[in-house]
C-alpha positions in Angstrom: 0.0 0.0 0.0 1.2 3.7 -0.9 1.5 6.6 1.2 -1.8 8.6 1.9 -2.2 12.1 0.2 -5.1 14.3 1.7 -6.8 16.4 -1.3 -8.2 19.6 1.2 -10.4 21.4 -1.5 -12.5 24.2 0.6 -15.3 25.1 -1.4 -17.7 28.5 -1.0 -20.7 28.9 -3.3 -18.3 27.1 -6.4 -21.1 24.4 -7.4 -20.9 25.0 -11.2 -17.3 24.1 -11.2 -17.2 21.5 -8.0 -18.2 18.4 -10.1 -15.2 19.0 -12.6 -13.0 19.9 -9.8 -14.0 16.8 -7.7 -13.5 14.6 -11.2 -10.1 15.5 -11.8 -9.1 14.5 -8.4 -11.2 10.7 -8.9 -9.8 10.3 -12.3 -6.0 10.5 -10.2 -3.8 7.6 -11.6 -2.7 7.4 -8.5 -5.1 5.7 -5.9 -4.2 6.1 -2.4 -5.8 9.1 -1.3 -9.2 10.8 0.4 -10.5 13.8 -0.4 -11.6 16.4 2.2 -14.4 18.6 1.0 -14.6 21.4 3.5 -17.9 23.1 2.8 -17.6 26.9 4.3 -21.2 27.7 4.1 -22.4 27.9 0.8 -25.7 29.1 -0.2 -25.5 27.1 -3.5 -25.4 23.8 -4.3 -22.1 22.6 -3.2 -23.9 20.5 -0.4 -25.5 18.3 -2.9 -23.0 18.0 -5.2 -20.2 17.4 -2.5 -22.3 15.1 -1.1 -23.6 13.0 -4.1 -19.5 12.4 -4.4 -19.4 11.5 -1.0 -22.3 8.3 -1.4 -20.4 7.8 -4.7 -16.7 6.8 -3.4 -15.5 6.8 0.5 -12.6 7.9 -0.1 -14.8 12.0 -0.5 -15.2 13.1 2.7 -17.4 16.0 3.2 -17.1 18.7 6.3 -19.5 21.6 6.7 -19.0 24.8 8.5 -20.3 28.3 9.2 -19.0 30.4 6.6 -15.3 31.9 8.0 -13.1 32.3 4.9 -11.0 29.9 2.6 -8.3 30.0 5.9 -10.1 28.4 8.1 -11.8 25.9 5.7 -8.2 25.0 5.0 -7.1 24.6 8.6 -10.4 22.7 9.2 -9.3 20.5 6.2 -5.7 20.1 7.4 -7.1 18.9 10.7 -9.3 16.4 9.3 -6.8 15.2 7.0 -4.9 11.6 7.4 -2.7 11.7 5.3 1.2 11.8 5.1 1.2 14.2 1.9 -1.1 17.0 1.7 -2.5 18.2 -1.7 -4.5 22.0 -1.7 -7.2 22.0 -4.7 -9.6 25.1 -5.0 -12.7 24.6 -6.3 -13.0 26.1 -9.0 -9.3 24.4 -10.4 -8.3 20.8 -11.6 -5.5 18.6 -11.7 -4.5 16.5 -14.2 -4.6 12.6 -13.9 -1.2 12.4 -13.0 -0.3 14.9 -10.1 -0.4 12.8 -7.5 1.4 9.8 -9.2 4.4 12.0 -10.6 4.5 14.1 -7.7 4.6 10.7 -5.5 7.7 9.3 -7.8 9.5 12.5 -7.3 9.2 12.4 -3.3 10.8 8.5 -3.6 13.4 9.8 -6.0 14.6 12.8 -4.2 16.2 10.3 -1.5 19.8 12.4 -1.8 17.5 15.7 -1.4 15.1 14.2 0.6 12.1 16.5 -0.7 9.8 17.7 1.4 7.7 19.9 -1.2 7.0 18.6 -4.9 6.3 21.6 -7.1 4.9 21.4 -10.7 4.2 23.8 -13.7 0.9 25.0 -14.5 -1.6 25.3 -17.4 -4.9 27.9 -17.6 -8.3 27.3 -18.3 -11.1 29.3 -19.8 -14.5 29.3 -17.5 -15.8 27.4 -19.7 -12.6 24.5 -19.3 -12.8 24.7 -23.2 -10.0 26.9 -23.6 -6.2 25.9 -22.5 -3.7 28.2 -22.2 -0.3 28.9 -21.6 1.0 29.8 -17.8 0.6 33.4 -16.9 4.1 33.3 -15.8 7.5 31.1 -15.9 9.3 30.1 -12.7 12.0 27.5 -11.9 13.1 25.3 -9.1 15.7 28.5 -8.7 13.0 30.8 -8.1 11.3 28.9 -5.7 13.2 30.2 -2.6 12.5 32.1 0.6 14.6 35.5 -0.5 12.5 35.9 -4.0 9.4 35.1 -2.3 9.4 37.8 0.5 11.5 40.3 -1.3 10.1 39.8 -5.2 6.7 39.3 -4.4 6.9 36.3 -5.7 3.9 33.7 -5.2 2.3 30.5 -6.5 -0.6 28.6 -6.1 -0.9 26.1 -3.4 -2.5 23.7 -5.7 1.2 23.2 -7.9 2.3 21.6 -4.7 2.5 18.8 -2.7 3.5 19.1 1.0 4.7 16.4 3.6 2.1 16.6 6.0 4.5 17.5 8.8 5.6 20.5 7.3 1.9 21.6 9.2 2.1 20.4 12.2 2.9 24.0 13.6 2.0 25.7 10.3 -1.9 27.5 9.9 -3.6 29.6 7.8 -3.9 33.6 9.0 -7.8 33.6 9.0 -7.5 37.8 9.7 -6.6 37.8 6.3 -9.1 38.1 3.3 -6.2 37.6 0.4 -2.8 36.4 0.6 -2.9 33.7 3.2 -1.5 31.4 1.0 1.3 33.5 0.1 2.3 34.2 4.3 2.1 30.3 4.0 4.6 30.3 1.4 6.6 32.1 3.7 6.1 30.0 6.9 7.1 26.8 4.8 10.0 28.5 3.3 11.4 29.5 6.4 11.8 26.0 7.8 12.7 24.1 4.3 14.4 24.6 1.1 14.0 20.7 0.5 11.9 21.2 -3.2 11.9 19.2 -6.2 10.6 20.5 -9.1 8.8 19.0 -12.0 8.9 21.0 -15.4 5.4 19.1 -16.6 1.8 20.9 -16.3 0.0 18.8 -13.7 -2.6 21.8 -12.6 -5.0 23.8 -14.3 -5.8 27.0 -13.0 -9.4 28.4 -14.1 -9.8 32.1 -15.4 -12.2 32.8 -12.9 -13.1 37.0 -13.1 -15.1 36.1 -9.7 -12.3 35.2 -8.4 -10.3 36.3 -5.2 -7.2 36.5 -7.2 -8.6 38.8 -10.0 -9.6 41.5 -6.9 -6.9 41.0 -4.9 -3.1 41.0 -5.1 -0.1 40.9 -3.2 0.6 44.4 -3.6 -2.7 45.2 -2.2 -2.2 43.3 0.9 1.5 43.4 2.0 1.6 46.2 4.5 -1.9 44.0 6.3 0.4 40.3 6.6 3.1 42.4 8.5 1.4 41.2 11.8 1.5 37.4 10.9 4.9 37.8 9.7 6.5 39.4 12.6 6.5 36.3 14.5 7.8 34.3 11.8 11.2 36.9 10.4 13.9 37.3 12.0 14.3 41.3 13.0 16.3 41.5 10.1 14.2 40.0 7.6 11.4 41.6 8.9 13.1 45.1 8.6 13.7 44.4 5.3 11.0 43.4 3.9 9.4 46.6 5.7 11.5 48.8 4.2 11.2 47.4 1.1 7.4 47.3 1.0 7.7 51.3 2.1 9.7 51.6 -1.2 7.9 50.2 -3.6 4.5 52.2 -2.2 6.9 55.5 -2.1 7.9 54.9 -5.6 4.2 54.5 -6.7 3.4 57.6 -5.2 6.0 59.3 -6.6 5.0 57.6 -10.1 1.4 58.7 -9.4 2.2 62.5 -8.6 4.4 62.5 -12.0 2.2 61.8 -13.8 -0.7 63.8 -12.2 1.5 67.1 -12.7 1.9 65.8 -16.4 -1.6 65.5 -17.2 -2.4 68.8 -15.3 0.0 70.7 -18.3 -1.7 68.8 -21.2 -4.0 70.8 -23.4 -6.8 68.2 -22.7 -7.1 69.0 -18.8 -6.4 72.8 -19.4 -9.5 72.5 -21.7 -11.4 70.7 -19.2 -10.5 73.5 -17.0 -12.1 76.2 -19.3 -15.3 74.5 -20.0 -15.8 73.9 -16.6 -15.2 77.4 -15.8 -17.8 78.3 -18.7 -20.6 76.1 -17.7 -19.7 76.9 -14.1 -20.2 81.0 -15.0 -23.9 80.5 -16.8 -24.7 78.5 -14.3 -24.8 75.0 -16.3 -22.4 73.1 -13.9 -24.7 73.2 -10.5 -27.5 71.9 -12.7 -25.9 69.4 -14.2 -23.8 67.8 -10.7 -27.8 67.5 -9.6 -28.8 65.5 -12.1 -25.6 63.2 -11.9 -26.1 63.2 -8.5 
């Protein structure tokens, strides 16, 4: 018998993609593993559908909860999970038939290494899963390290992974955070490993989603609000850096912003702006119109 990989998918209100998502992980190649539907309180249909997977193999294993955010459906699904490999899947993504198989050959062929992360490449998907694409971006086993993920801003999904299960025995997701907890867990892992294979094959699909949390919400959005569950984790060094470096890049964009706000203010289009708004302002056409936009 094989090792144990835990599949966590946490699913919220994804029903018209949980069926696909659920079948890429039964159509695995390789069998040894359970999958750990955490439900985090979906209004749609996820129940049914999670369920009717659930009566159809043992091996699905469905949780409810009240709704509290894809961390804490994760850390539910974490402590639920029995296996020795863990495997993150969002809802709304796939895997292709061999992840777990080639990721599982790579873990018994690291032995010099002794991996404890498998990493693949990626492929996207349309909404639809009729389209196939080309990643978004290239990375490298060489970019996969602590430095260029806390300095560069550098991030990947969870789901081109595979983790020993170990790895989070002290490690949870930051559920005071509404985006980037995956990349603070990036960060946590790094810290206590650099023990990564790397497998140059596309063994994930990753959905063009434009509801989802990734389209709304980026890394530069959030870095100055994962300073708090970082501090505990960085040395003081590290964590002055990365401060300081975070202050840059927002100083430089604010510098970049009032550039090109003091260009626009000299072009001929806003100095006409300026004059028809004084116009309409003087015959009394401006307060009639702000009403009626109003």
């Amino acid at each position: 018998m094989g090792m144990l990989v835990s599949v966590i998918v946490p699913c919220y209100n994804q029903g018209k993609f949980l069926n696909e998502t659920l079948e890429s992980v039964y159509k695995q190649t390789y069998l040894e593993w359970e999958c750990i539907m955490v439900d985090d309180g979906s209004t749609d249909d996820t129940m049914k559908i999670a369920q009717s997977w659930a009566v159809k193999d043992i091996r699905f294993k469905y949780f409810y909860k009240e709704n509290g955010g894809v961390s804490s459906a994760r850390n539910l699904g974490i402590e639920q999970a029995n296996g020795q490999y863990l495997q993150f899947l969002d809802a709304d993504d796939l895997l292709a038939p061999q992840k777990l198989e080639l990721s599982l050959d790579a873990f018994s062929l690291s032995n010099n290494n002794a991996a404890e992360i498998v990493v693949s490449n990626f492929m996207m998907i349309s909404i639809d899963s009729k389209g196939v694409y080309p990643p978004s971006f290239e990375f490298t086993k060489e970019s996969l390290t602590f430095e260029n993920f806390l300095y560069n801003s550098f991030s990947i999904q969870l789901q081109y992974a595979i983790f020993e299960g170990k790895l989070f025995d002290t490690i949870r997701f930051s559920e005071n955070l509404s985006a980037q907890e995956d990349w603070v867990v990036w960060i946590k892992l790094l810290k206590i490993t650099n023990k990564i294979d790397f497998i140059d094959k596309p063994l994930s699909f990753y959905r063009i989603n434009p509801d989802g949390r990734m389209n709304t919400l980026g890394i530069e959005d959030n870095q100055i609000k994962v300073l708090g569950s970082l501090k505990e984790v960085l040395t003081y060094e590290e964590y002055y850096n990365f401060s300081v470096n975070i202050l840059s890049k927002y100083y430089d964009s604010y510098r970049l912003y009032r550039k090109n706000l003091n260009l626009l203010k000299k072009s001929n289009s806003y100095k006409l702006v300026l004059i028809i708004k004084k116009i309409l302002k003087k015959i009394g056409v401006l307060k009639i119109m702000k009403k009626f936009l109003k």
